[in-house]
C-alpha positions in Angstrom: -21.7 -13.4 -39.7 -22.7 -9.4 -41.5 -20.4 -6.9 -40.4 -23.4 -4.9 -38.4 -23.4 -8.2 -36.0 -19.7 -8.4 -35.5 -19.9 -4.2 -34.5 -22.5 -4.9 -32.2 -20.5 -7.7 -30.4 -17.7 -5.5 -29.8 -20.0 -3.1 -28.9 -21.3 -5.2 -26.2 -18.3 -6.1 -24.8 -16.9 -3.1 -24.7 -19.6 -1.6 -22.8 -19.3 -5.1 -20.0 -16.1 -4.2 -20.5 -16.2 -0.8 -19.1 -18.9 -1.9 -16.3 -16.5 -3.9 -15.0 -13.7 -1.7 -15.2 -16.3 0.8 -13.0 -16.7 -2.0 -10.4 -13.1 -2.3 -10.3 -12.5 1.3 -9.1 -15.0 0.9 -6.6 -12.8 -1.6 -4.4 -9.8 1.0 -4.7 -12.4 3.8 -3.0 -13.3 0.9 -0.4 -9.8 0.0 1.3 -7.8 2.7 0.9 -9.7 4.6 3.8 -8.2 1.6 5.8 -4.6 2.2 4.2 -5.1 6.2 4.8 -7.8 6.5 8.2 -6.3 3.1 10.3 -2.7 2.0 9.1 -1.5 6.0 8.6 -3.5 8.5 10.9 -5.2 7.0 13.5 -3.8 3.2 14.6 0.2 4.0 15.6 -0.2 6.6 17.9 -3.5 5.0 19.2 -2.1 1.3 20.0 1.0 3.4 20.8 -0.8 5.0 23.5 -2.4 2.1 24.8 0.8 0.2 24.7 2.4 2.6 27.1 -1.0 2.3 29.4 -0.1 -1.8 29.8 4.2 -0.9 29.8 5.9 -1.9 32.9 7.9 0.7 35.0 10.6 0.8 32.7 8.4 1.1 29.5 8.4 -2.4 28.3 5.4 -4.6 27.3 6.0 -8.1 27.4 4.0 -10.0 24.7 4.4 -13.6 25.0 7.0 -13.2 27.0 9.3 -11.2 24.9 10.6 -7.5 26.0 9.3 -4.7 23.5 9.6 -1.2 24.7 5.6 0.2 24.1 7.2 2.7 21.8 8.0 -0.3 19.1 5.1 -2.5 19.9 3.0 -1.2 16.4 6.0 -1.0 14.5 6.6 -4.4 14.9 3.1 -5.7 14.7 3.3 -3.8 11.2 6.1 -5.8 10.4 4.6 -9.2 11.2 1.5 -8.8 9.6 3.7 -8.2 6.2 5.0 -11.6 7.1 2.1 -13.2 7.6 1.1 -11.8 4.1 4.1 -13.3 2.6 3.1 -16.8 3.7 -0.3 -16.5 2.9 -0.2 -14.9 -0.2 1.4 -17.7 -2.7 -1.1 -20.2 -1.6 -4.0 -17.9 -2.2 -2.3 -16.7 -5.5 -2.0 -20.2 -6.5 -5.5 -21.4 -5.5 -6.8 -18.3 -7.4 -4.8 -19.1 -10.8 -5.8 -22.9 -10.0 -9.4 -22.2 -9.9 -10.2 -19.0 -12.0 -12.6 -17.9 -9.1 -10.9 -15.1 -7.8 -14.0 -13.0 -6.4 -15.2 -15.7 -3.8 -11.0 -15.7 -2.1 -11.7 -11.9 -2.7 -14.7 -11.4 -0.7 -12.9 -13.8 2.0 -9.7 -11.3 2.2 -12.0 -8.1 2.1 -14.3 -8.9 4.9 -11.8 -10.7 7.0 -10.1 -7.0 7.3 -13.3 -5.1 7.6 -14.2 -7.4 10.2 -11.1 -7.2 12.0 -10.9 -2.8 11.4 -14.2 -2.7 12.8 -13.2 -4.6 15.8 -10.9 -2.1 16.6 -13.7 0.1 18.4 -13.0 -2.5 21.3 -9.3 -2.1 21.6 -9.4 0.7 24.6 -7.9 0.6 28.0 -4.4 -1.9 28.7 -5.8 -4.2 25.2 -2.4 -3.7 23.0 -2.2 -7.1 22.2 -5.9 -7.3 21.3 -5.1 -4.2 19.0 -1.3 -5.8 17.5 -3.9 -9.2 16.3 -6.4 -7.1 14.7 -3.9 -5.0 13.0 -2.2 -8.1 12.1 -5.2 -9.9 10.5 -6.4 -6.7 9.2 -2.6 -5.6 7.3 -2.5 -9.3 6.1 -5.8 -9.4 4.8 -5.8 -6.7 3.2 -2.3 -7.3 1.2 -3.9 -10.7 0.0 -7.1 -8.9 -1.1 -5.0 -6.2 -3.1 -2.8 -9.3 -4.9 -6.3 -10.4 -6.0 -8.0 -7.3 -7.0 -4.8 -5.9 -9.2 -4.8 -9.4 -10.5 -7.7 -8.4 -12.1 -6.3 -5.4 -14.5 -5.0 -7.9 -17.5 -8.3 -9.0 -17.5 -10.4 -6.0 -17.9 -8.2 -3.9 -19.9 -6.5 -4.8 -23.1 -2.8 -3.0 -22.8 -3.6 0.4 -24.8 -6.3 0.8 -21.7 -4.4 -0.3 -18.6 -1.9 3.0 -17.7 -6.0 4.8 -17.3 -8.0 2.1 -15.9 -4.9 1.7 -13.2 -4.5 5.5 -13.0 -8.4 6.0 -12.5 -8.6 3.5 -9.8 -5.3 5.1 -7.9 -7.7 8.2 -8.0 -10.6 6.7 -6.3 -8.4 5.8 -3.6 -6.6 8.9 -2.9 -10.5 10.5 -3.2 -11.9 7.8 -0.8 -9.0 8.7 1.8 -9.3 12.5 1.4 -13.5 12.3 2.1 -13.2 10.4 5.1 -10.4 11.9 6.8 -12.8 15.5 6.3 -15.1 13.3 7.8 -12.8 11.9 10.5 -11.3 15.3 11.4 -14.7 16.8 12.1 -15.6 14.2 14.8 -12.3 14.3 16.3 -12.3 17.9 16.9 -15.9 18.3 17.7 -15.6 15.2 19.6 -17.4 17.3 22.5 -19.9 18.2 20.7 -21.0 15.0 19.8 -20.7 13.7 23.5 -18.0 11.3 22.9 -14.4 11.1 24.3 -12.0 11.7 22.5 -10.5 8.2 22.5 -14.1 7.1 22.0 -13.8 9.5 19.1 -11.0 7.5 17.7 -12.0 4.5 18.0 -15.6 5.1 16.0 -13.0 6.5 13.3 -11.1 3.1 13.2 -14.3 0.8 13.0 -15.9 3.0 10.1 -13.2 2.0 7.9 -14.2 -1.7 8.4 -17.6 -0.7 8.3 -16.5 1.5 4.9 -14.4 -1.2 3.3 -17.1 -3.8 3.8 -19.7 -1.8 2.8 -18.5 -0.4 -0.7 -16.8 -3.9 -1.5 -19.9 -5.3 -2.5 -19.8 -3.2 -5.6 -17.0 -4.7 -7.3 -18.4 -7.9 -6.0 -21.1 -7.3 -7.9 -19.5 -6.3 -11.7 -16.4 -8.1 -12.0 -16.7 -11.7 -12.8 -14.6 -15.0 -13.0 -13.1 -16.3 -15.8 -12.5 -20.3 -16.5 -9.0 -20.7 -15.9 -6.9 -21.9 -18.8 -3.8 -23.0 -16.4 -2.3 -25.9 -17.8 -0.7 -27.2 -14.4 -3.0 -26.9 -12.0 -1.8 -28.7 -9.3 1.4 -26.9 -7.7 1.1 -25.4 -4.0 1.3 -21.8 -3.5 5.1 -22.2 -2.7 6.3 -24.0 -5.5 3.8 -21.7 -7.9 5.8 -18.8 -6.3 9.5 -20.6 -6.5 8.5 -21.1 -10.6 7.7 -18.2 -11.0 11.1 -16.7 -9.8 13.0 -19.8 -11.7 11.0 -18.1 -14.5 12.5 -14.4 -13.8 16.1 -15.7 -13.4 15.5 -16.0 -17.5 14.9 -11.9 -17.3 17.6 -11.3 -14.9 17.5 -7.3 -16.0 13.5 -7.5 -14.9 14.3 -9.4 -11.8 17.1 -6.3 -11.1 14.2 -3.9 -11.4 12.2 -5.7 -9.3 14.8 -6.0 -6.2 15.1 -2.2 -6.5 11.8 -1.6 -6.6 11.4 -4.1 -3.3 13.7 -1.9 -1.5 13.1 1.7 -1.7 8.9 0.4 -1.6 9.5 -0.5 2.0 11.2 2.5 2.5 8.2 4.3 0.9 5.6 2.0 3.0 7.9 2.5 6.0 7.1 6.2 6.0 3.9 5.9 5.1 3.1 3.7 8.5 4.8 5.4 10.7 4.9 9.3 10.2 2.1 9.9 12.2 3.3 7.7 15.0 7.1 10.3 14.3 4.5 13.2 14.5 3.1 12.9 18.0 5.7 10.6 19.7 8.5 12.5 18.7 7.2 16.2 17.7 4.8 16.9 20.2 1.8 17.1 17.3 -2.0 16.7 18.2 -4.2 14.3 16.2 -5.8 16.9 14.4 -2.9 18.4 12.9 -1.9 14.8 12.3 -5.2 14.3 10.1 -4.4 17.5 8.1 -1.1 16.5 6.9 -2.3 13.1 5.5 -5.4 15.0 4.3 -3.0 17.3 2.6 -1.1 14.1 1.6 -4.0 12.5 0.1 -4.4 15.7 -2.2 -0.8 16.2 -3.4 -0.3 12.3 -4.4 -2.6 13.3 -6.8 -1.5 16.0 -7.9 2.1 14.7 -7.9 1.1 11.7 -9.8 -0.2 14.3 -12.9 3.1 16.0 -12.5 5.7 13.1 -12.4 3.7 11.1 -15.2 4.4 14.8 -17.8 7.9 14.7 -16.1 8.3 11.1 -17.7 7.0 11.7 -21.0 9.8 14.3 -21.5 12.5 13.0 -19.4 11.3 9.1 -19.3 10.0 6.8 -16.5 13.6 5.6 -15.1 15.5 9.4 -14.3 12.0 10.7 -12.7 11.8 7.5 -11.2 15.4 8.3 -9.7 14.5 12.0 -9.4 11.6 11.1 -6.8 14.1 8.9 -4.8 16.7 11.7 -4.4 13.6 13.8 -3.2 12.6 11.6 -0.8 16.0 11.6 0.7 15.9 15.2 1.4 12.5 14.8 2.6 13.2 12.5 5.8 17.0 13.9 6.0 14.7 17.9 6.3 12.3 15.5 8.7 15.1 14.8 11.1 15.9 18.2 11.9 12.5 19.0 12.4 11.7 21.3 15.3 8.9 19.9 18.4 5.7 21.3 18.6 6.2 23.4 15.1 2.8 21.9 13.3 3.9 24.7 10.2 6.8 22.1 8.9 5.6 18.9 10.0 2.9 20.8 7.1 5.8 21.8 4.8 7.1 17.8 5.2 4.0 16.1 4.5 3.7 18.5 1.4 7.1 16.6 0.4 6.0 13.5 0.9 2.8 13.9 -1.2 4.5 15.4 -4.2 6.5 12.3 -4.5 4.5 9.4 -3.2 1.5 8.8 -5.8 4.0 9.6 -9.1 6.9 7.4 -7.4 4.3 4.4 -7.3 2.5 4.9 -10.2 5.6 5.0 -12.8 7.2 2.1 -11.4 4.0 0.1 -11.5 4.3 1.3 -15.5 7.6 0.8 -15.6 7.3 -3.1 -14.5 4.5 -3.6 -17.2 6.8 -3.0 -20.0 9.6 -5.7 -18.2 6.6 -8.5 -18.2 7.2 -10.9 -21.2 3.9 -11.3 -23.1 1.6 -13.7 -21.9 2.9 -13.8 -18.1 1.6 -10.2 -17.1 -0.5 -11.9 -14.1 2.5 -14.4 -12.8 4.7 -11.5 -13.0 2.6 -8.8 -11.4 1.9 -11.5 -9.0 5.4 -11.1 -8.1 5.4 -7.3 -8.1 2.4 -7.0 -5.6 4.3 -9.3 -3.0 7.1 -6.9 -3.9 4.5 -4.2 -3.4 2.8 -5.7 -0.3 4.4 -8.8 1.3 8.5 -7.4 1.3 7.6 -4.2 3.4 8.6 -5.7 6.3 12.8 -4.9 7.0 11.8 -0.7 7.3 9.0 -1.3 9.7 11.2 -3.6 11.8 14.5 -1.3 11.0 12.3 1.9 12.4 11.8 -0.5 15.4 14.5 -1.9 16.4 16.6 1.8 15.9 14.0 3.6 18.4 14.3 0.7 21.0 18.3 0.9 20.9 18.6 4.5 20.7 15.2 5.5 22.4 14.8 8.3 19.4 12.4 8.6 16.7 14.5 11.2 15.2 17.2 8.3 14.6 14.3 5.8 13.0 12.8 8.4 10.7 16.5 8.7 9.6 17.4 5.2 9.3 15.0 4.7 6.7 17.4 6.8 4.3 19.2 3.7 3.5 16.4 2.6 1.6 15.9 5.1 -1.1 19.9 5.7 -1.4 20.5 1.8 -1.8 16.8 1.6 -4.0 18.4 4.5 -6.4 22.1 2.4 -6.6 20.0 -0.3 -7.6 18.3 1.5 -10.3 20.4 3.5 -11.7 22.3 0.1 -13.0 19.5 -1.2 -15.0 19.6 -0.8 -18.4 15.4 -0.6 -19.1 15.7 -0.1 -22.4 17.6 -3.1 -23.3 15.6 -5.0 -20.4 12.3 -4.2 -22.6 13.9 -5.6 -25.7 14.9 -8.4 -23.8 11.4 -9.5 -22.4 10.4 -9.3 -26.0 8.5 -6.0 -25.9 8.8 -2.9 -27.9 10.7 0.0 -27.0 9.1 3.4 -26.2 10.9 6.3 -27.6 11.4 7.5 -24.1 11.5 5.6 -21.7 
């Protein structure tokens, strides 16, 4: 084979390469309006609401029998979805590895949350536990469909390309989130205008991000493509797939460290991210519109803070700015706490704090975790960092919870959350990541 033949076949897969890389970003730029328009802005003081409208004299709603104040009802639901992910997620994981076809259990998880978000325009009236089981399916689904899709990264990016192809599809995201919420903003407040009510208004916003997910999802549908699967055990269940893999950690113990820190200040990150807007009107007194701007502004700064943190880690490393974001986002909710009602100006200058540390805090640690992964185990292991990610987020949610139904204050479960990122920084701080590179056999950035 000439030398002109052997360029143009690297050529050539480079460039399907590339194409699929493209497709890739495009699923990124269809979920995250869920993430950012239904599970952030609109859903928790929505269901909220309509949990109150179904509460008994006292303010309890009394799903299956069991007393919830109304006030709890979505932080709860929140929480079980995540454990619905966590059982659901090692059998589809497994099946995925088993088979190679990873784009057909894909589509599956992708449209059975867009079909569940856009069923949301029908939760109206006394329906909160029509609303808590479509947010349930729809939080599940799309945690399995987000295993799948960053499954995909070793795949279409050799390792010198995967910080920018991961980076680039965190930006679509943030983008997608930031265009619709213009979009959703501008119906809310001219909700007149356009002859709707204002919960009508709402609840158009929620199904467009079903209609919006399932719609752009056909695009990486469409570019990325299976490959044969090479597993030589093909045959374990999802559970005992997931208990190997963790038999398989207990061999890194200093990676498996990082990962239990990482599990626990994430759920205080997702925690925050779930219910500030539900802290926002319940507690503060804020309208939905002022709501919408602070996640808008959100979306903006995570971008921006992202940039920042990653220049911050190539002078001081990944691990102290890393620990640097935690510290700031224990001022950030201990400054939330003391926040003044009906004062939209801070609530501003909070979310402005929150965005400056959420997309670099997420980003480096997901950079971070690739230099822990031995070679040749980057999709087991990340399989394990995505339930991390996605499935473990369920103790803050339920913590936030069960705080505001004891002490009836939402001050007191913005502040709980704390614990989090000051036990997530103790856990940390102790690993040695240097020595727990060399140690899953990969080489040692100069900083790191």
């Amino acid at each position: 084979m000439g030398t002109g033949t052997v360029r143009t076949e690297a050529a050539d897969e480079a460039t399907e390469r590339r194409r699929e890389q493209r497709g890739w970003y495009f699923y990124d730029w269809a979920c995250s309006v869920y993430s950012t328009s239904v599970l952030t802005v609109f859903l928790g003081p929505y269901l909220t609401s309509v949990a109150k409208e179904a509460a008994d004299a006292d303010g309890f709603v009394h799903p299956l029998g069991i007393p919830v104040r109304a006030g709890s009802f979505f932080a709860y639901s929140v929480s079980l979805s995540v454990i619905v992910a966590v059982l659901v997620m090692p059998l589809v994981g497994a099946a995925a590895d088993r088979t190679g076809r990873k784009k057909p259990l894909l589509a599956a998880a992708a449209y059975v949350g867009a079909a569940a978000t856009t069923a949301m325009f029908f939760l109206d009236g006394d329906r909160y536990l029509l609303g808590g089981l479509l947010l349930i399916v729809a939080n599940a689904a799309q945690s399995v469909a987000m295993m799948l899709y960053n499954s995909y990264l070793p795949q279409i990016a050799p390792p010198e390309e995967r910080d920018v192809v991961s980076s680039r599809g965190w930006a679509f995201g943030y983008a997608a989130g930031a265009l619709v919420l213009v979009l959703n903003l501008v119906l809310y407040l001219a909700h007149d205008t356009f002859g709707v009510s204002e919960g009508t208004a709402v609840r158009i916003c929620l199904a467009s991000a079903g209609l919006w997910w399932g719609a752009f999802t056909l695009i990486p549908l469409r570019r990325l493509r299976d490959r044969r699967s090479t597993a030589k055990e093909a045959t374990a269940p999802g559970f005992r797939q997931l208990a190997a893999t963790v038999r398989d950690m207990r061999r890194h113990p200093l990676t498996l460290a990082f990962l239990l820190a990482y599990l626990v200040y994430n759920d205080g990150i997702q925690t925050v991210i779930s219910q500030a807007s539900v802290y926002g009107s319940e507690e503060l007194g804020l309208g939905q519109s002022t709501l919408i701007g602070a996640i808008l502004m959100v979306q903006v700064l995570a971008v921006v803070g992202a940039l920042a943190l990653g220049r911050l880690a190539r002078t001081y490393g990944a691990k102290r700015t890393i620990l640097g974001s935690l510290i700031a986002w224990t001022v950030t909710l201990g400054a939330g706490y003391f926040l003044p009602a009906g004062a939209p100006v801070w609530f501003f200058v909070l979310a402005a704090g929150i965005g400056l540390v959420l997309g670099g805090s997420q980003a480096l640690s997901r950079s971070l975790f690739s230099h822990l992964v031995p070679p040749g185990k980057e999709a087991e292991y990340f399989s394990a960092y995505e339930l991390s990610d996605r499935g473990m987020s369920w103790l803050g949610p339920l913590l936030f919870g069960l705080t505001y139904q004891l002490t009836g204050s939402y001050r007191d479960a913005i502040l709980s959350l704390v614990a989090f990122f000051i036990l997530g920084f103790a856990l940390l701080a102790r690993v040695p990541v240097r020595r727990a590179i060399a140690d899953a056999g990969n080489p040692v950035p100069d900083r790191i």
